[in-house]
Structure formats: structure tokens, C-alpha cells
N, C-alpha and C positions, 0 to 999 in steps of 0.2 A: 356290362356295367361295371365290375369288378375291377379290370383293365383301366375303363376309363377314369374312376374315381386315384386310382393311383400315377395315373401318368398325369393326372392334370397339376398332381402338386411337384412334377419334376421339370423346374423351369429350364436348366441349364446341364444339359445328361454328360456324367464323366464319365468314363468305365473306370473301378477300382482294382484293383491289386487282387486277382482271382488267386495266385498261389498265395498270398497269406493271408488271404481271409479264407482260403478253404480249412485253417486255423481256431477260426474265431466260431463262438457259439451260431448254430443258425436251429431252426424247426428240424427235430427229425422226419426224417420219410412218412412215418406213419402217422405225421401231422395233418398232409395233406390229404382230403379224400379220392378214395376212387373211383375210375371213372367209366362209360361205358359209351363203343361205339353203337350209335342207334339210326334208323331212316332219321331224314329231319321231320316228319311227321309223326314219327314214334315219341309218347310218351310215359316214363311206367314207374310206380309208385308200388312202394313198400313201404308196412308200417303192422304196427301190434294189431291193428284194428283199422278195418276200410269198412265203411257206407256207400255206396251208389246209386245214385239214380240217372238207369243208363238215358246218355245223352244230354244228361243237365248237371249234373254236379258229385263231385268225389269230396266227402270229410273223412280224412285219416287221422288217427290220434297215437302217438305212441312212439318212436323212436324211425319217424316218416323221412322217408328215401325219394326225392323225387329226379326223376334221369330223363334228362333229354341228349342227343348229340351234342359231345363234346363240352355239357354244363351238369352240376346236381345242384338239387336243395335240399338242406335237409334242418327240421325241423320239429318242435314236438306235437304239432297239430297244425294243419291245411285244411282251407277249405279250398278247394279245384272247384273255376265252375268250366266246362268242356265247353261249352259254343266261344267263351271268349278265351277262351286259355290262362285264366288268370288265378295266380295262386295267391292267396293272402293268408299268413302266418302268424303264430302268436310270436310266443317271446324263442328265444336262441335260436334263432335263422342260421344257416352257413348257407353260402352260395357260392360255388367255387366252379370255375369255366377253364382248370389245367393249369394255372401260371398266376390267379389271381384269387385267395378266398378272402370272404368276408360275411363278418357274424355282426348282425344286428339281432335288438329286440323282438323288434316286428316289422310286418311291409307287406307290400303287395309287388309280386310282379306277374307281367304275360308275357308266357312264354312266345307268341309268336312274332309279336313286333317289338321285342325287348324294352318295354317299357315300364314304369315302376317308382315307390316310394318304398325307404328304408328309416328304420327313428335307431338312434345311437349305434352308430356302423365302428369297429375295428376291422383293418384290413389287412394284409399281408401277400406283397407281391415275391412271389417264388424264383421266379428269373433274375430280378435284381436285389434280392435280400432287403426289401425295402417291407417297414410299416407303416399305419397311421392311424387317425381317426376321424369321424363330422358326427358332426350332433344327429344331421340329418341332408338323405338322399334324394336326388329326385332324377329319373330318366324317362327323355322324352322321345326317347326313339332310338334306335342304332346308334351309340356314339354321342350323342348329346346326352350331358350331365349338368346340374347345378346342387352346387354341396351348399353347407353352409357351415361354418365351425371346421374345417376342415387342419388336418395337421400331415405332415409328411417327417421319415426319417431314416436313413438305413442302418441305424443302430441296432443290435441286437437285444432282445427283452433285456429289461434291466439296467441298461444302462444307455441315457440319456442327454449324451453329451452335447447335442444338437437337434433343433426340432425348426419346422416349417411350417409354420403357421398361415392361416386367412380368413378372414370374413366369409367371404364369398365367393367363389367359386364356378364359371361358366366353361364351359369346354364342347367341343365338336369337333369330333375325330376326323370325320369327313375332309372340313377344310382344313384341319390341322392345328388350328388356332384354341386357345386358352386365354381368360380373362379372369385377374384374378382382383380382388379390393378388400384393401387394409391389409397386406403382404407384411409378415415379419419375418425373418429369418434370426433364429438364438443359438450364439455358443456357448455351452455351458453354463445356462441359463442366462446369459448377456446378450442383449441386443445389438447387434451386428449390422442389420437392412433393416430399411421400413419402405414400404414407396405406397403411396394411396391406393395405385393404378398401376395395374403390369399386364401386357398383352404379350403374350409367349405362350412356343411350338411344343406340341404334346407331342410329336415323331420325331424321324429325322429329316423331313422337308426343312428346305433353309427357310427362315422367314425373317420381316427383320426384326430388328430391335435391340435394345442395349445390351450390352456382352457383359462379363464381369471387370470391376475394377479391379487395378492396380498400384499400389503405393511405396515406395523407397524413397530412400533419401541416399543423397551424397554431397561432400563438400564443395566439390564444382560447379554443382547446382539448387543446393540445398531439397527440401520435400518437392516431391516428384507423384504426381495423380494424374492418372488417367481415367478415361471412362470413354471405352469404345461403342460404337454404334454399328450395328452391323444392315446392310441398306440390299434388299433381295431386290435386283432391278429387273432380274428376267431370269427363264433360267438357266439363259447364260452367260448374263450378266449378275456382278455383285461387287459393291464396296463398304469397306470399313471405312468410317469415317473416327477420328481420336482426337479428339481437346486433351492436352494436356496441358498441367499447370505444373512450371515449378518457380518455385518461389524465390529463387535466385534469379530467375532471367525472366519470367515472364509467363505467356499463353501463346503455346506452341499446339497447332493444327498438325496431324498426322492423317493421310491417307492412301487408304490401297483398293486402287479397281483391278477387278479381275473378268477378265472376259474368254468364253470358251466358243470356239468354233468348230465345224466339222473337221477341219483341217488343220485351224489356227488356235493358238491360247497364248496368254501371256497376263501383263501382270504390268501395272503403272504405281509407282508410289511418288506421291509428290508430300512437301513437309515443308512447315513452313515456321517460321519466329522472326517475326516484327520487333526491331529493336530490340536485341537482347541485352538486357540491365546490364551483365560483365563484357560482353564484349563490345556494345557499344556500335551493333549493327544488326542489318538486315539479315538472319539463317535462312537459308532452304536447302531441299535436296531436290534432284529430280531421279529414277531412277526406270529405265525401261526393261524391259522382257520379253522378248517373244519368240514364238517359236512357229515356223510354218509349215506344211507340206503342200507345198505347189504341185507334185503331181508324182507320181512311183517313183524312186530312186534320187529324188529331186528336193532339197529341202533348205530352208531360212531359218537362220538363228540372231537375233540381235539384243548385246546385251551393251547396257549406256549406262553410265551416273558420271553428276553432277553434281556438285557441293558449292557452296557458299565459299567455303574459304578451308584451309590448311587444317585448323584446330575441329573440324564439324565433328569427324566421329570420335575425337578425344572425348569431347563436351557429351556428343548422344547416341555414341556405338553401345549394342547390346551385348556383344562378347569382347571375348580379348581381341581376334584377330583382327573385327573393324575398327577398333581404334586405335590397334598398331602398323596401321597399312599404308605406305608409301605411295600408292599411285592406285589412283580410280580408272578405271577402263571404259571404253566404250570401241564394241567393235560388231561387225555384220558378218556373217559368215551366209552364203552362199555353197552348198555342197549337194554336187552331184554322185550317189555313191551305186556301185553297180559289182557283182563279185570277179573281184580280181584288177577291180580298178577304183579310184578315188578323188574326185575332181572338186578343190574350192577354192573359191575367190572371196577376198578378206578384204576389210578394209580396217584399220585397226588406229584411235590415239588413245590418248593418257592424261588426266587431270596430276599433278605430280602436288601428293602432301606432304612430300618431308623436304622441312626447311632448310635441313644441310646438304642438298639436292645446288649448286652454284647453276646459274642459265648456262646452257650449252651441255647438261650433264645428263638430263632426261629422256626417255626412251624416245629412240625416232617413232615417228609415225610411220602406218605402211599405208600408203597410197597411191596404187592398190597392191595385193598379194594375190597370187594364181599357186595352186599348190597344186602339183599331178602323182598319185601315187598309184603305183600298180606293181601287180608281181604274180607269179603260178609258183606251185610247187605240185610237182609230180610222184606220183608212186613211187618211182625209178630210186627219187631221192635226188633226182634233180630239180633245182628252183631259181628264180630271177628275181629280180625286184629294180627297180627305178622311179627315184626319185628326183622330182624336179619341183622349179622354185622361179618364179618370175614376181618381182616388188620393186614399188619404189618409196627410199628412205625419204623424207620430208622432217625438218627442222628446222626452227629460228638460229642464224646466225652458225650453221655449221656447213660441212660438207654433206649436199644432196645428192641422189643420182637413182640410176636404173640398176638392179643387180640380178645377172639369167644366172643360175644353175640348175646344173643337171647332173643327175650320177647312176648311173647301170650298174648293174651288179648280178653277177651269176656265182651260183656255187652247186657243192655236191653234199648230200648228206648221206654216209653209211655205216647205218645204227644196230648193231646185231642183241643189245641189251645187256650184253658184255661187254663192249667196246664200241667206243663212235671215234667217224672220223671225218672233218669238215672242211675241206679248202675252198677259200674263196677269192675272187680278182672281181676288183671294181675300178672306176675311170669316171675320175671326176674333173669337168670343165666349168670351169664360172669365168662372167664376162660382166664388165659394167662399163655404163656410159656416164659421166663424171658432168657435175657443174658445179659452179661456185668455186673453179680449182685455179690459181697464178696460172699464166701461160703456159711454163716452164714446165706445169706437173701434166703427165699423160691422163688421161682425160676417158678414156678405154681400155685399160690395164685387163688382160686374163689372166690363167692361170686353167691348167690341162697337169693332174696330177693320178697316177696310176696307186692301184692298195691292192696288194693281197695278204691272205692270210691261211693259216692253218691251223686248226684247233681237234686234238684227238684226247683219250680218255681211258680209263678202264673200271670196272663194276666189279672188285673182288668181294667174296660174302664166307663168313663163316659164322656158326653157331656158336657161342658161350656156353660154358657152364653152366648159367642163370637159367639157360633156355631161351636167351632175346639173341636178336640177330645184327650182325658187326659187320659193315660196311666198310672196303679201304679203294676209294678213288681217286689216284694219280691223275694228273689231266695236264700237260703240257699244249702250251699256244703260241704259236710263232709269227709274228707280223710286220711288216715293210710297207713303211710308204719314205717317198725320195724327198728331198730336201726341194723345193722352190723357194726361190725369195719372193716373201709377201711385203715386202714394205713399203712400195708404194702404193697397196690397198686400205683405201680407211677404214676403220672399224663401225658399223652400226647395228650391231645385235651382237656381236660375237661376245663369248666368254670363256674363263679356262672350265673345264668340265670338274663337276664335284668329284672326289677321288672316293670311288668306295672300290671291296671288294669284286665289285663285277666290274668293277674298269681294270681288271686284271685279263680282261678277256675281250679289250677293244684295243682298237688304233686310233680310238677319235681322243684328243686329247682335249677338242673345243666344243663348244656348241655356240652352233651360229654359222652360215656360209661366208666370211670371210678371212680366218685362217682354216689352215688345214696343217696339223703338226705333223713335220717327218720324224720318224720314228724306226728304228731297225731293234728288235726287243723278244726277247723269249720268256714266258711266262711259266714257271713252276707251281703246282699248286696240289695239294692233298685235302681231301676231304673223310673224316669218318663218321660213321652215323652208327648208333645205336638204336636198335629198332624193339617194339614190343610186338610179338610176331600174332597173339591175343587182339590187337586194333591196330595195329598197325601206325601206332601212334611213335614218335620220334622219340625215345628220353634224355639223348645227348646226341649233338652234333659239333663236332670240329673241322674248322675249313684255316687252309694259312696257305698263301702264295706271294711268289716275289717276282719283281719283273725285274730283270736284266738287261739295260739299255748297252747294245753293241756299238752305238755311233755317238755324237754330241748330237742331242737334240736344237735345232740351230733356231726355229721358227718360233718365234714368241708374240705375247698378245699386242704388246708397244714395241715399238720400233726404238730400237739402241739397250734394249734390255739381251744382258749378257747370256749366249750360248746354255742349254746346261748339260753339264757333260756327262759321257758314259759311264756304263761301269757305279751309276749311282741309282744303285734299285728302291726298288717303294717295295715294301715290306706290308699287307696286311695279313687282319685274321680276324676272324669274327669265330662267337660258341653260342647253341643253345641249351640249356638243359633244364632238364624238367625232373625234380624228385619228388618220387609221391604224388600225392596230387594237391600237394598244398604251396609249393615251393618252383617259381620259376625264373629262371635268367636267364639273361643274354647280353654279348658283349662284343663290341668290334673296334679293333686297333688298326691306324694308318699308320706307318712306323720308316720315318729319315732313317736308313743306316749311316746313309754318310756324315748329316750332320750328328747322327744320335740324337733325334727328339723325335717328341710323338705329335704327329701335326693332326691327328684328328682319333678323338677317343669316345665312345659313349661306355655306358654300364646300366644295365635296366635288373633290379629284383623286384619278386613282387610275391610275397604272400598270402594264401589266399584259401584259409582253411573252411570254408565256408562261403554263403552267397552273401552274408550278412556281413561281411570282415574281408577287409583287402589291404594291406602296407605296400606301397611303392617306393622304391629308393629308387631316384636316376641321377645321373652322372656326366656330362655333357662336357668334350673341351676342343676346341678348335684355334685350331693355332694362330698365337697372336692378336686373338680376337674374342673367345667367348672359352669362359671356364664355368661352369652353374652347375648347384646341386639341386635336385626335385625332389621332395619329400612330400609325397599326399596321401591319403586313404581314406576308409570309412571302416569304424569300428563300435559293436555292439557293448553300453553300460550297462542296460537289463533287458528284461527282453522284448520293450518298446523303443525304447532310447538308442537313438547310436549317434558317435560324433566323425563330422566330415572336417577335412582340413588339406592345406596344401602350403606348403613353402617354399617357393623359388629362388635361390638365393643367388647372386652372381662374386663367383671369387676372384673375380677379374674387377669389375668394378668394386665390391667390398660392398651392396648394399641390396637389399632386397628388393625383387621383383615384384616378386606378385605375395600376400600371405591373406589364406582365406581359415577361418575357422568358424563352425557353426554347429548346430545341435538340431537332430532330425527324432520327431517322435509320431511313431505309428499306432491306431489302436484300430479294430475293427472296423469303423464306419468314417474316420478323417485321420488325414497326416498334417501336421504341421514339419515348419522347416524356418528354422533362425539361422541367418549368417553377417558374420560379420568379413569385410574385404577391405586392403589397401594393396593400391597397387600403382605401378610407376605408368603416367598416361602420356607424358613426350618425351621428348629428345634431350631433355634440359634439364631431367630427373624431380618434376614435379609429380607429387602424387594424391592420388583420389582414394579417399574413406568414404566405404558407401555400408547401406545395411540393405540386406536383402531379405524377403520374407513370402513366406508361401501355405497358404492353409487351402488343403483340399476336403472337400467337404463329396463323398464319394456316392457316384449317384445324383447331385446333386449342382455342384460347380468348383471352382478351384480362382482363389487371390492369387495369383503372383506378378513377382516381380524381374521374371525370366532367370530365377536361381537356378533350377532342372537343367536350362540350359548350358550353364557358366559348370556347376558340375559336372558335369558330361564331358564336356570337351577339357575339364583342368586336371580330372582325377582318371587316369586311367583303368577299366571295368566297372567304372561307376553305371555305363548304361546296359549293363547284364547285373548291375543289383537289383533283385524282388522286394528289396527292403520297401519301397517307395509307396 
């Protein structure tokens, strides 16, 4: 009964923040009473003084003990009558069943079919650090309750920042269900909810009913209200259904079905806005999901969106990514997968949202793709692998066609732990059959192009002074592939490869199968590590390598673009270090000798003296194209308060990205969280001021307005903060 009177007033269950509330005041140990395993037939009583009359009735008076399996009562005078099991009590009842006690004046219960009345009940649930109170109890059986006056809170004695209030009170544990009438919810002593009628889950069965609201605002759309409905259609089936209102455009419908099957799940959101006030049209989204397993080794994946138009996820993306994203996907994947082999066929387009995207510049479509990957590797230290590739590119107004490749590859690996050494030869053939092309242009173009390579190494180790252990690993890599002219092959995927430090240790200079860079090139490279031989943890690492091109690089991404010549090495270097345990960086440099510039630089520190405090400084520059500083963190003002922030600033463009700043305050039983964001949402350098806001009420429910998430992804170690 104890159990039930406390779950009934927990309409909306969060877990709260266990490491800092194991902080906060709670009951000590010897609050709770003890307890005793008994038959379930077993019942036994202690007290200053027993009466009996065996077979009809037990009155004890006096500091009375009563124990059954896994419940006591204790009280200062009982009357027991034994045929029906029922105990009725004066005044200071405790009733405590391991997880849930509760002290009333007086009552009755029986102990066999758990039924029962209580008059002025406090309660105290132990598992969730939850209290409360009702005027008055009634239990009609197992699991059935009806309070009345009832309050709920999981604030610690004392202090009463939040309480949950009701009239009335109906609950059955059995079905899961709770009914509750004249519902308040108070923060700090302010009215917050009211709802006449609330029907909500006393477990964790889904059931439906309305979720909690959500409210922001921003300039783009001005106040922003939701109120989700959650809709349990089977159980495996369920959607949310979301009205939302903003008051800049209008009453936008949001929802998400979700279906589970033996084999299949997936996930449908459609969203809709009817003439919206600024833009002056029709919004939707459609967006599919699924995932299937048709049968061992055999499986379907299809992921699809749709959008209205160009500007959708400017106007109603939840994070930064979807509303700074270039093209929506929609593609099927087909995979057969088995060990040592890997078979899928793809069909793959693109909805393209960036308006400086000209026609003719958008990614091909693949209709269809066949993708075969397979490969061993043996003890010996022998291995193979082969890849192959059959699609066809499809596009408005370009060049279309069929494109086969296929590439083998075998090599050797012999690794003693001091030294490795890796030769490899591969032979790659691609073939396409051409439409849309003048007369004139060949129309079946190949290309049959040979790679090998050679990568060896050494593991030198010595002790320090310190006692940590010092790492110096030379590693030289050597690689040829021959010059073919590609220029009568058009380009539909291909691009030049990102240049980091492990592209010091390839020959692919592209990605995509239609160029393939010749290259004749020796790779230099030194690694040291500083090791703590105690965890084995890294404190410093230094890596720097240069490549040495012995020929002109002749093969380029456009046709007429200039050779580039030998003898012009790419220079990087990346470092990690780690001091103490409060201080970390890392940093990596792409470095033009010949021209003397740095085409590609980051710098990441980050301080971090504690779980409550973190400073990040990042540093970002890519040549000719992006220079930006990142300054974000979260840092403790006392010892509830901490302030969150971030600054993105771009020194290339001269103006700010993104800048969030807001104020997080934690106490025992609710967090709050204020922020305030501007940030740049297209291409044209228009920006959105929005305010974000989040009260969690712990044990109970959580407001927000998807802030957790936007910090998470903007502040680096924000999602290993316990502060929350």
C-alpha cells in the first residue's frame, strides 16, 4: 500500500542526478526500520505487553513490532483479531514494506489481502528519495488505492521548493493506470499545472497521454509551444502526436509513429504547417526509417526525408547540424553480410538545400549501386581483400552512365612488435558505358591501373628518469602508382581526399572511382610517446612526417588543371599531451613547404580541474576557406550555480557564428537551466536569437526546450558533466 500511495503521485518518472544527490540531505539508515524474512503465513508481534485469546484476538500495548514477510508495523497499541488478519491501530502507525514507509495516526489493515484505511498518512519512498502526504488512505485490495488530499515531492525535509498536489487520487497497479482530479503542480510556491483530470502510468508500461510541455521563443518564429500527446497503439505499436503553436507562423502538427517487429522497426515522422504567416506557404516534412532482417546474414535499411522547401530546417531544425545541412538523403540499402564477404545494393538520391548549389552541381543519383567487399587474412600474415563497385550516375542535364570497378589486392604483414613490415600490389580496372555524350566523345572509356606499396617501422623503448616510459618510432612508406590519362572520364562522385596525417601512409589521393592519382612518393615519419607505465595512459605524443613526391603528379580532379610537381612535399604533424590531470591538448599541422603556408591547422586545449569546470579553447584554419576560434565551457559560481557558454567566431569572415551564454542552477530535488543563443541560420548571414529554458523537476518531469541537447553537441565534455 505504501508503494502504491507514492507512485500514484509520480505522473512523469525522470531519474535524477544519483552522484550529486548522493550530496544532498536524505533519511539516515537507521530511519528505516528492520525487517524480517518470514513464511508468508508467518506472523509475529512484539510489544511491552500482549493479551491473547488463542484463535480470536492479540491486543498489544507498548512499543508493538508487528512482522510479516517482507512488511512491519509498528505502533503503540494493536488490536489483531487472527481469523481475519486485521490489525487496527491507535495513533503513530509506521508501515514500512523495504522501499516504502509510512506513519499515520491511525487505521486498519489486513494483513492477508492487503487491504486497509489510514487517517493523516506522511510518507517516504526510499528508492527514489521521494516524500509526501493525504489527509486520508484507503486500500481495496493489492494495488488498488484511493487518497485524498494527497501531495508528492522529492525534496529533502526542509526544504520545499516544489510540491504535487491533488484532490483525489485513484490508482491500480495491476492495470498500470492512475487517475488523478484537481491536479496542481507548485514551484516555489507558484503555480505552474493545473488540469481538472489526468489519467497517467504508475510503472513503466507505456500508456498514453499527454507528455510534458515545451516553450522558447525565437526571432524567426517568435513563442514556440508544444504539447505532445503520446498515443500507446499496441505494444508495438506507438505515436506521438505534437500541436505546436508559434506565433510567428502559425499551428504546426508534428508527428512520430514508431513500429516494432520481430524482425523489423522503424520509425515515420510526418509535420506539417499550413500556410505559414512568413513564408507564405504550405511546410511539411516527411521522414522514413527502417530497418529489417529478412533472414540470417541478410538485411534492409531505408532512410528518406523530404522537406517543403530549402529554408525548413533553418526555420525548425533542433540542433545546429539540421539546420546547417546541404542536402537531405533518401536512400535503401540492401546488405548481404557473411564473414569474409559483403554484399549491397543501394539505391541512393538527394533533395539539395543549399541555394548556392547552381542546377547541374548536385550530387548524382545512384541508380542502382552493387557494392562486393571481401577479403582473409591469415596467421601467416598473409591477406587479400577486393573491392568492387557496379552504379549508375543519373542526373538532370548532365553526363549519365554505367560505371564497373573492381580492385584486388593482396599483401603481407610481418609484425615482430619491434618492427613491422608491409608490402602490398593491387590492380585496379574501371569501365563505363557513357550516354548523353557528342559523337565525337568515347562513350566506354577504361582505365586498368597497377598500386603497390611498402610500409615498414621500428618500436624503440626506453625508460626515463621519471620512471614513465619513452617511445621513438621511425616508420618509412614507399608508394607507386603509374600515371594513366583520365581526362576523358567525367567526374560523378569523385573528390580530392582530405589531407590529414594518415594520408602520409596512402596512395589514394581521391575518393570516388573516377580518378585514381599517380604518384611515385616516400614517406618519412617519427613518432614519440610518453607513456605512464602505472595505467598505461599516454602523457605526450609527437608524430611529424613528410612525403617526398619523386615524379610530377600529372592526374588532376578537372581536366586542364596544371601538373603538380615533384620534389614538393606535404609536411604534417600532429601532438597530444596531457599534464596532470587537469590540462589537455592537441594539435595538428598540414604544412606547404614549397609554397611556405599552412593549408590546414587545428589547436584544441581544454581544462578541466574537476567534473563541475571545463574551458575549451579551439582553433580551426583551412586554407583559403575557414579560419574560426571556439571558446566554450561550463564553470562553477557557487556551489549550485555554474555558467555555460560558447563563442564561435569566424576570422575569415570577421563575424560571429554561433554565441550561447546561459546560467545552470542545481539543488537537491530540481535543476533549472537559462540560456540565451544567436546564431548565423543561412548562407546570406542572417541570424536567429532564440532563448532556451529547462526546469527539471527530479522524480517527477522535465520542461524543456531541447537546451541538453544543443549543449552537448556545442561544448565539448559537457556530456560527462554530473553537474546536471
Amino acid at each position: 500500500m505504501a508503494a502504491a500511495i507514492a507512485v500514484a503521485l509520480t505522473l512523469i518518472p525522470v531519474t535524477g542526478d544519483a552522484n550529486y544527490l548522493s550530496s544532498c540531505r536524505a533519511p539516515a539508515s537507521s530511519f528505516w526500520p528492520e525487517l524480517r524474512s518470514l513464511p508468508p503465513e508467518v506472523v509475529e508481534i512484539e510489544a511491552d505487553a500482549i493479551e491473547a485469546i488463542p484463535g480470536e484476538r492479540v491486543r498489544a500495548r507498548g512499543e508493538v513490532r508487528v512482522f510479516a514477510d517482507g512488511r512491519r508495523l509498528d505502533a503503540q497499541a494493536i488490536d489483531y483479531r487472527i481469523p481475519t488478519q486485521t490489525v487496527e491501530t491507535g495513533e503513530q502507525t509506521r508501515l514500512f514494506d523495504g522501499d516504502f514507509l509510512v506513519e499515520a495516526d491511525s487505521g486498519r489493515y489486513r494483513i492477508d489481502d492487503e487491504t486497509g484505511e489510514f487517517n493523516d498518512i506522511d510518507y517516504w519512498l526510499r528508492s527514489r528519495r521521494a516524500r509526501g502526504s493525504a489527509d486520508d488512505a484507503a486500500q481495496d485490495g493489492p494495488g488498488r488505492v484511493r487518497l485524498r488530499g494527497g501531495s508528492f515531492t522529492t525534496c529533502p525535509e526542509g526544504d520545499d521548493s516544489w510540491w504535487l498536489y491533488a484532490d483525489r487520487i485513484r490508482l491500480d497497479q495491476e492495470t498500470g493506470r492512475g487517475h488523478g482530479y484537481n491536479v496542481s503542480l507548485r514551484f516555489k510556491n507558484a503555480p505552474i499545472f493545473y488540469t481538472p483530470y489526468i489519467n497517467f502510468p504508475i510503472d513503466d508500461r507505456r500508456q498514453s497521454g499527454i507528455l510534458t510541455p515545451s516553450a522558447g521563443y525565437s526571432s524567426r518564429s517568435g513563442l514556440d509551444v508544444a504539447v505532445p500527446w503520446y498515443w500507446n497503439i499496441a505494444p508495438n505499436y506507438d505515436a506521438t502526436i505534437t500541436p505546436r503553436v508559434l506565433s510567428q507562423r502559425g499551428l504546426k502538427l508534428e508527428t512520430e509513429w514508431r513500429y516494432l517487429r520481430p524482425r523489423m522497426s522503424g520509425q515515420i515522422d510526418l509535420s506539417a504547417l499550413p500556410d505559414d504567416q512568413v513564408a507564405e506557404e504550405d511546410r511539411y516534412l516527411v521522414r522514413l526509417q527502417h530497418r529489417a532482417s529478412i533472414r540470417p546474414g541478410l538485411s534492409l535499411r531505408v532512410d528518406a526525408t523530404e522537406v517543403s522547401d530549402q529554408d525548413y530546417f533553418q526555420d525548425f531544425g533542433t540542433d545546429a547540424f539540421s539546420s546547417s545541412t546541404s542536402v537531405v538523403e533518401r536512400r535503401a540499402d540492401l546488405t548481404y553480410n557473411r564473414p569474409g564477404i559483403r554484399l549491397t545494393g543501394r539505391v541512393q538520391d538527394f533533395q539539395v538545400l543549399d541555394p548556392t548549389l547552381a542546377p547541374g552541381q548536385e550530387p548524382y543519383r545512384r541508380l542502382p549501386q552493387v557494392l562486393l567487399e571481401a577479403g582473409e587474412s591469415r596467421e601467416s600474415g598473409l591477406f587479400w581483400d577486393l573491392r568492387s563497385e557496379l552504379v549508375r550516375f543519373d542526373r538532370s542535364n548532365s553526363v549519365t552512365g554505367l560505371r564497373f570497378d573492381v580492385e584486388p589486392e593482396i599483401g603481407f604483414r610481418h609484425d615482430t612488435g619491434g618492427y613491422f613490415v608491409e608490402p602490398r600490389v593491387a590492380l585496379r580496372y574501371t569501365g563505363y558505358d557513357l550516354d548523353g555524350n557528342p559523337p565525337e566523345v568515347d562513350t566506354n572509356p577504361t582505365r586498368t591501373i597497377p598500386r603497390m606499396s611498402i610500409d615498414g617501422g621500428l618500436i624503440l623503448e626506453r625508460w626515463l628518469d621519471s620512471g614513465s616510459l619513452q617511445t621513438l618510432e621511425p616508420r618509412v612508406y614507399y608508394g607507386y602508382v603509374p600515371f594513366r590519362d583520365q581526362g576523358d572520364i567525367p567526374r560523378f562522385d569523385t573528390s580530392e581526399r582530405e589531407f590529414s596525417f594518415d594520408s602520409l601512409f596512402t596512395t589514394r589521393r581521391f575518393v570516388g572511382g573516377d580518378r585514381v592519382g599517380d604518384t611515385h612518393q616516400v614517406t618519412t615519419a617519427l613518432t614519440s610517446r610518453i607513456i605512464d607505465p602505472g595505467t598505461g595512459r599516454e602523457r605526450l605524443s609527437l608524430s611529424a612526417g613528410q612525403i617526398t613526391y619523386l615524379d610530377d603528379r600529372r592526374v588532376s580532379l578537372r581536366p586542364g588543371d596544371p601538373a603538380l610537381p615533384r620534389n614538393r612535399p606535404q609536411l604534417a604533424a600532429e601532438a597530444v599531451a596531457r599534464v596532470g590531470r587537469s590540462w589537455q591538448a592537441q594539435t595538428s599541422v598540414i604544412f606547404d613547404t614549397d609554397r611556405e603556408r599552412t593549408r590546414l591547422a587545428t589547436l584544441g586545449i581544454a581544462y578541466n580541474p574537476h567534473d563541475r569546470a571545463r574551458l575549451n579553447l579551439g582553433y580551426r584554419l583551412r586554407e583559403e576557406r575557414i579560419e574560426q576560434t571556439d571558446i566554450s565551457g561550463f564553470w562553477p559560481l557557487n556551489d549550485r550555480t555554474q555558467f555555460i557558454g560558447r563563442w564561435n567566431y569566424s576570422l575569415f569572415d570577421e563575424r560571429t557564428i554561433e554565441l550561447l551564454g546561459g546560467i545552470e542552477y542545481r539543488s537537491c530535488c530540481y535543476g533549472l537551466r537559462v540560456a540565451l543563443r544567436r546564431h548565423l541560420t543561412d548562407f546570406e548571414g542572417e541570424y536567429n536569437n532564440s532563448i532556451y529554458f529547462q526546469l527539471t523537476l527530479d522524480g517527477l518531469t522535465r520542461f524543456d526546450t531541447g537546451l541538453e541537447d544543443l549543449l552537448q553537441e556545442g561544448i565539448a565534455g559537457y556530456e560527462t558533466n554530473d553537474y546536471r
